[in-house]
DOTI-976572 format. One record per residue (C-alpha): residue number from 1; residue in one letter; x, y, z. Coordinates in Angstrom, 2 decimals, decimal comma. Layout:
// residues N
NUM | A | X | Y | Z
...
This chain:
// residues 257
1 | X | -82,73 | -3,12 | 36,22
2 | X | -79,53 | -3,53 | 33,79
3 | X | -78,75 | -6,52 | 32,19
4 | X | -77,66 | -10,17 | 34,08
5 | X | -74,65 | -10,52 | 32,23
6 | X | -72,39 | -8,64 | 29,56
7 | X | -69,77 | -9,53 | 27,04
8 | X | -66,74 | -11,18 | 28,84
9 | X | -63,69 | -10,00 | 29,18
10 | X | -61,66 | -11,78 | 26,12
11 | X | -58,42 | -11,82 | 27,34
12 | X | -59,74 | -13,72 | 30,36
13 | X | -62,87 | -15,15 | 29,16
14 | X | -63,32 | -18,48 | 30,91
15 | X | -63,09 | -16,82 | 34,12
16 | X | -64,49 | -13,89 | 33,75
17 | X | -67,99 | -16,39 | 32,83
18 | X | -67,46 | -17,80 | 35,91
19 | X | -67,15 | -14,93 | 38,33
20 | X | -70,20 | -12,94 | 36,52
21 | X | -72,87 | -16,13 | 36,56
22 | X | -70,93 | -16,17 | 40,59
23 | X | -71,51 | -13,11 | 41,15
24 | X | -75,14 | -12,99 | 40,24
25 | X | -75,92 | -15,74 | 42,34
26 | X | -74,06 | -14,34 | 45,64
27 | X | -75,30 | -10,64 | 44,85
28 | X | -78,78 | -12,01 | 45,28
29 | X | -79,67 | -11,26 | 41,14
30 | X | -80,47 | -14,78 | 40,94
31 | X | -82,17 | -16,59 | 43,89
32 | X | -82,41 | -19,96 | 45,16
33 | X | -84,89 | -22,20 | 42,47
34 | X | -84,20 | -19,51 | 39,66
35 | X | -83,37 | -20,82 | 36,18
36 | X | -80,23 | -19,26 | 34,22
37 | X | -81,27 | -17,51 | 30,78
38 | X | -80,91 | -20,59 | 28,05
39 | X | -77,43 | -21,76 | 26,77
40 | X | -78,32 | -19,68 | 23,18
41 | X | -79,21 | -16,20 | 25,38
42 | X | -76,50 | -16,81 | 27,99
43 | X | -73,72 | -17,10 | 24,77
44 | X | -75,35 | -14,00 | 23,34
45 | X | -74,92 | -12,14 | 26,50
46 | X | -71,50 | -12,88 | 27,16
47 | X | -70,10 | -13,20 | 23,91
48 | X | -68,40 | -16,30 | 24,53
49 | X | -69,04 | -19,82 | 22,38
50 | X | -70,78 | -23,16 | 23,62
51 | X | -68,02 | -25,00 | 24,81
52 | X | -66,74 | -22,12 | 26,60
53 | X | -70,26 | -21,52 | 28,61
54 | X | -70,79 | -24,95 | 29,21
55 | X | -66,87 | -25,96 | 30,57
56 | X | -67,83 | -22,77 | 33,11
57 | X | -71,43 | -23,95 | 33,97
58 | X | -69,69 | -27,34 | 34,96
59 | X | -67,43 | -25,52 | 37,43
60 | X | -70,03 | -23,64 | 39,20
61 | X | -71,91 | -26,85 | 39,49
62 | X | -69,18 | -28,05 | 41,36
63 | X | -68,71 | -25,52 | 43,12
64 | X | -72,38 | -26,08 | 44,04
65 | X | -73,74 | -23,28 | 43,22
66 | X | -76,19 | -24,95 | 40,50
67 | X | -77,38 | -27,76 | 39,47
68 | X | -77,87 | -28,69 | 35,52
69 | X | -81,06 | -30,29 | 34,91
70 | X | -81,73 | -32,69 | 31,77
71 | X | -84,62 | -33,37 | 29,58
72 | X | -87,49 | -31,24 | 28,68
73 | X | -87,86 | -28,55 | 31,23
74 | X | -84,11 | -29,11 | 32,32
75 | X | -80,87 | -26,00 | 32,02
76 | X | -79,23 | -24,40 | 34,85
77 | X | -80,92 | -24,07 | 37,93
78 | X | -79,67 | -21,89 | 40,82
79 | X | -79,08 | -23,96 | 44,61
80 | X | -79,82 | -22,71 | 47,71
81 | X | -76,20 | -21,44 | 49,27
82 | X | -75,27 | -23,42 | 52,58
83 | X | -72,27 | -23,93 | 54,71
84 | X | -72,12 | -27,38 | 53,13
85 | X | -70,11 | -25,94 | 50,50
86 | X | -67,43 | -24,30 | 52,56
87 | X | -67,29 | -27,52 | 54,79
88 | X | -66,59 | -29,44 | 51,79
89 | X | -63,80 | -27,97 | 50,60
90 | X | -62,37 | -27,86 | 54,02
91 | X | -62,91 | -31,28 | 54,82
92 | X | -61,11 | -31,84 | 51,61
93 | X | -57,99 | -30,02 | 52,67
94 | X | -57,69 | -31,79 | 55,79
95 | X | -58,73 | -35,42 | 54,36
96 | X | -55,98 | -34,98 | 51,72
97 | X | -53,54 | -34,17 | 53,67
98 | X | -52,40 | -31,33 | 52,48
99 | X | -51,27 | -29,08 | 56,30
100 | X | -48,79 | -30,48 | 58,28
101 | X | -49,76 | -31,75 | 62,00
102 | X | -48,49 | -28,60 | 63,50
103 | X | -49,85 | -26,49 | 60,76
104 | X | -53,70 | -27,87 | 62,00
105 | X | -52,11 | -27,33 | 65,18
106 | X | -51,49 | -24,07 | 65,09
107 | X | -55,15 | -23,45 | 63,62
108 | X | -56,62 | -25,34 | 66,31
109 | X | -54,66 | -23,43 | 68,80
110 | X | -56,07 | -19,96 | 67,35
111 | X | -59,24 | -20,62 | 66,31
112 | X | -60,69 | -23,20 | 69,24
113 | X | -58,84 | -20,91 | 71,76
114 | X | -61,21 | -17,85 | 70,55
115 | X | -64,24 | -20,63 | 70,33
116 | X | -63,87 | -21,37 | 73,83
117 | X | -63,37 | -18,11 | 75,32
118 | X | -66,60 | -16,85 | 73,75
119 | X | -68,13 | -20,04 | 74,89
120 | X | -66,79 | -18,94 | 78,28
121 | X | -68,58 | -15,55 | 77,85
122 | X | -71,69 | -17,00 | 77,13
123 | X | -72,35 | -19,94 | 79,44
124 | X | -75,48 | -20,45 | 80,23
125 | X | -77,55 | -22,59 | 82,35
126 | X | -78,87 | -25,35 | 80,05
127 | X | -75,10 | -25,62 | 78,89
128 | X | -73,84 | -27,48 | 81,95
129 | X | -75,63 | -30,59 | 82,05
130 | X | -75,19 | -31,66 | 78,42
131 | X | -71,17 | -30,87 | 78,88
132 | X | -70,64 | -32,60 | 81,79
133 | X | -72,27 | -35,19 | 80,58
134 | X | -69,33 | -35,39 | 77,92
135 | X | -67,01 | -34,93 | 80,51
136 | X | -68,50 | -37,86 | 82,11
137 | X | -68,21 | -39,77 | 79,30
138 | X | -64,68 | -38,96 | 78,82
139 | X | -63,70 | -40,30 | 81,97
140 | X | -65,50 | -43,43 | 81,88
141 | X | -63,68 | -44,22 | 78,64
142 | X | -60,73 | -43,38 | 80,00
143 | X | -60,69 | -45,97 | 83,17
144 | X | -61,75 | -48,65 | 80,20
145 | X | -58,21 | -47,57 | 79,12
146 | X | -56,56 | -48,49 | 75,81
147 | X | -59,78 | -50,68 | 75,05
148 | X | -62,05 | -47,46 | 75,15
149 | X | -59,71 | -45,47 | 73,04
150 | X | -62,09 | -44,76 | 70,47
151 | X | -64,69 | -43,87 | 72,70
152 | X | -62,85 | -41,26 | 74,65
153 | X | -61,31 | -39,80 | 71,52
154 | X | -65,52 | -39,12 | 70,31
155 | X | -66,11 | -37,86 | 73,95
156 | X | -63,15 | -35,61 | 73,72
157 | X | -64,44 | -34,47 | 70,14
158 | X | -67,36 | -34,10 | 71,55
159 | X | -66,64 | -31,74 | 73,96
160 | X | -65,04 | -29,69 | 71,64
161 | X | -67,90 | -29,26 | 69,44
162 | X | -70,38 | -28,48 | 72,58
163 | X | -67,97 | -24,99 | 73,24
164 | X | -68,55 | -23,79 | 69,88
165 | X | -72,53 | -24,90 | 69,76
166 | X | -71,89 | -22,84 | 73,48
167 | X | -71,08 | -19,60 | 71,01
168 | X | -74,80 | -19,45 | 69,49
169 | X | -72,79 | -18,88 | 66,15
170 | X | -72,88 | -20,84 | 62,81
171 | X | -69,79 | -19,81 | 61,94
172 | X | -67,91 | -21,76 | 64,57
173 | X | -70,08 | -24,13 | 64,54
174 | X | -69,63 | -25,27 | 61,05
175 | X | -66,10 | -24,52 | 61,01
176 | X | -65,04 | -26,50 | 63,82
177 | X | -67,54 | -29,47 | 63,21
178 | X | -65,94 | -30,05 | 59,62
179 | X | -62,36 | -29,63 | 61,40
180 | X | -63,23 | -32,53 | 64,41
181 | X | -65,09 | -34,33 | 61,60
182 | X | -62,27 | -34,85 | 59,36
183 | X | -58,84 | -35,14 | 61,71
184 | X | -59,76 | -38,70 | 62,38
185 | X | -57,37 | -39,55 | 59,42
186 | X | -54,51 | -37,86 | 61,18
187 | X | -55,07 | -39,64 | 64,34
188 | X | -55,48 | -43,16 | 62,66
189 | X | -51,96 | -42,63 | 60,87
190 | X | -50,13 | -40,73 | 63,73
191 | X | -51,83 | -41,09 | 67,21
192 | X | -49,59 | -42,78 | 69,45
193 | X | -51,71 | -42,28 | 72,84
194 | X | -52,46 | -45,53 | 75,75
195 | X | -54,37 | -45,07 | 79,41
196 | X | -51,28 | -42,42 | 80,58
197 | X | -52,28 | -39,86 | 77,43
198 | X | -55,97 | -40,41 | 78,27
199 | X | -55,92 | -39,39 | 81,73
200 | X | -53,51 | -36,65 | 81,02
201 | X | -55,92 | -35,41 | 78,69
202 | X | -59,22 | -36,14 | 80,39
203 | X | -57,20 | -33,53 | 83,14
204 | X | -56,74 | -30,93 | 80,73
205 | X | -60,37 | -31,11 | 79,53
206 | X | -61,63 | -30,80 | 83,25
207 | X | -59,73 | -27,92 | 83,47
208 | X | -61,13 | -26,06 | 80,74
209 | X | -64,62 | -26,93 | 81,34
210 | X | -63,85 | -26,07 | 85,14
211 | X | -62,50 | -22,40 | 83,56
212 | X | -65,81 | -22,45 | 81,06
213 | X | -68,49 | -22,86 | 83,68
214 | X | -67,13 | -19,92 | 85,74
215 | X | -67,11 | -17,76 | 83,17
216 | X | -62,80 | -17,46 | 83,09
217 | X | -62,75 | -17,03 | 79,36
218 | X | -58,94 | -16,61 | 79,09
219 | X | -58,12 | -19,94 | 81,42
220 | X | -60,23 | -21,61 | 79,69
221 | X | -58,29 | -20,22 | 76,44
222 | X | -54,83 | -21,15 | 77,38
223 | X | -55,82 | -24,45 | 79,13
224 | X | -57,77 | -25,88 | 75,26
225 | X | -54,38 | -24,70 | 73,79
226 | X | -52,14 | -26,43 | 76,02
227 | X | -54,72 | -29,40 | 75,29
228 | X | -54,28 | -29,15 | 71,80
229 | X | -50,31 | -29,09 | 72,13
230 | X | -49,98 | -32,03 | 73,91
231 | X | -52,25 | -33,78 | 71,59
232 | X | -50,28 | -32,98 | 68,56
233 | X | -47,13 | -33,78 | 70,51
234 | X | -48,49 | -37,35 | 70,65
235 | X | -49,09 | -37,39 | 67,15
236 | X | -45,48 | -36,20 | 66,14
237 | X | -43,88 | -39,46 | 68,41
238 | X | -44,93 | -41,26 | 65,18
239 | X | -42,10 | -42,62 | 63,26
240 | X | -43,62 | -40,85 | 59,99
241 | X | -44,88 | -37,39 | 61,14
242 | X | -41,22 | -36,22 | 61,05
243 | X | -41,28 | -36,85 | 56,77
244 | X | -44,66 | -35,66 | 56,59
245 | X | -43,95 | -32,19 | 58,19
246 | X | -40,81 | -31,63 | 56,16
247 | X | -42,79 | -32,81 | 53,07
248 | X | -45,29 | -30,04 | 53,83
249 | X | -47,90 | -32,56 | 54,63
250 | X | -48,44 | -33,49 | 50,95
251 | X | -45,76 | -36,67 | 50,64
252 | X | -48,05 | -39,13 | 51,36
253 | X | -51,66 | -39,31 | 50,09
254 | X | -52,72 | -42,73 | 50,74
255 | X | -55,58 | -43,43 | 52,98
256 | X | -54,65 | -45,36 | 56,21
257 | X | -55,34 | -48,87 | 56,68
């Protein structure tokens, strides 16, 4: 076995510390619980000075890929890789504001449009009960009306979640979860939406389930999308979304009351 790390690239040497330590870590050279070489061996190895090694040891701990330890014992220590990492960063885009409303529309559109086809595709028999019982959920909250608002929006985030748990992939699962987890900023500051919306939508989500549970992958497809349409079409009513798509979705950074 070669060497862990060699002299970095000078004319790039900040980052060129980063991706090699990165590098080792997601090429499996250094496993989860693994300590990096000490600060004096690491500089040796890379050819690079103190302040330079530590400023790129602080990125990759925020990047969460280790964890610097104190005290006697202490240095870098490698972390276990999760999707925590990617949701992060992606709940960060979306929390800051930084996509437009149709921009996360048009992701939703593509990417929960494939998540429910598969879901379609792979239906099985312990998924029906648990997503009617969403279904059921989003009705009741929906005769409650503009009082049960709240409710019916969780049901209806609900459901979406169940079609990609309904994939038996992680991927989707942790992608979508982080998206439904984090929109609820866009929906405080834009959602215009009383007992009319709700029942309109509580129609559409009947339909795709109908479409899921018989196994019609591309109904159900086009029937989430048109879903997903109308919901952002609510959200662009508000007096606002108008600046914040021709700002790019970055204007306005403040947190709604």
């Amino acid at each position: 076995m070669g060497p862990l790390f060699r002299a970095a690239r000078q004319s790039r040497i900040f980052e060129d510390v980063v991706e090699q330590i990165e590098e080792a870590i997601l090429g499996g050279k250094l496993q989860a619980g693994d300590r990096l070489p000490p600060e004096r061996e690491l500089k040796e190895m890379l050819k690079t000075s103190r302040s330079t090694l530590r400023e790129a040891l602080r990125v990759l701990e925020q990047k969460g890929l280790i964890e610097i330890r104190l005290g006697t014992g202490g240095g870098a220590v490698v972390k276990s890789i999760s999707s925590d990492q990617i949701s992060q960063s992606l709940g960060l885009l979306i929390r800051s504001r930084q996509v437009t409303l149709r921009q996360l529309a048009e992701f939703r559109e593509r990417f929960e449009g494939d998540v429910v086809a598969l879901a379609a595709s792979r239906v099985g028999g312990t998924d029906l009960a648990p997503l009617h019982r969403h279904l059921e959920e989003a009705a009741r909250c929906a005769r409650g009306g503009e009082a049960t608002l709240m409710g019916f929006l969780e049901a209806d985030k609900e459901i979406h979640l169940f079609f990609a748990k309904m994939t038996r992939n992680p991927i989707y699962i942790s992608i979508l979860r982080t998206v439904h987890d984090n929109i609820s900023r866009y929906f405080k500051r834009y959602l215009v939406m009383a007992t009319r919306e709700m029942e309109e939508n509580l129609a559409d989500l009947c339909d795709v389930v109908a479409a899921v549970e018989r196994g019609d992958g591309e109904t159900a497809r086009s029937r989430l999308q048109a879903h997903i349409r109308r919901f952002n079409a609510y959200m662009e009513r508000h007096p606002e979304a108008a600046r914040s798509e021709t700002d790019g979705g970055a204007a306005d950074h403040q947190e709604p009351d």
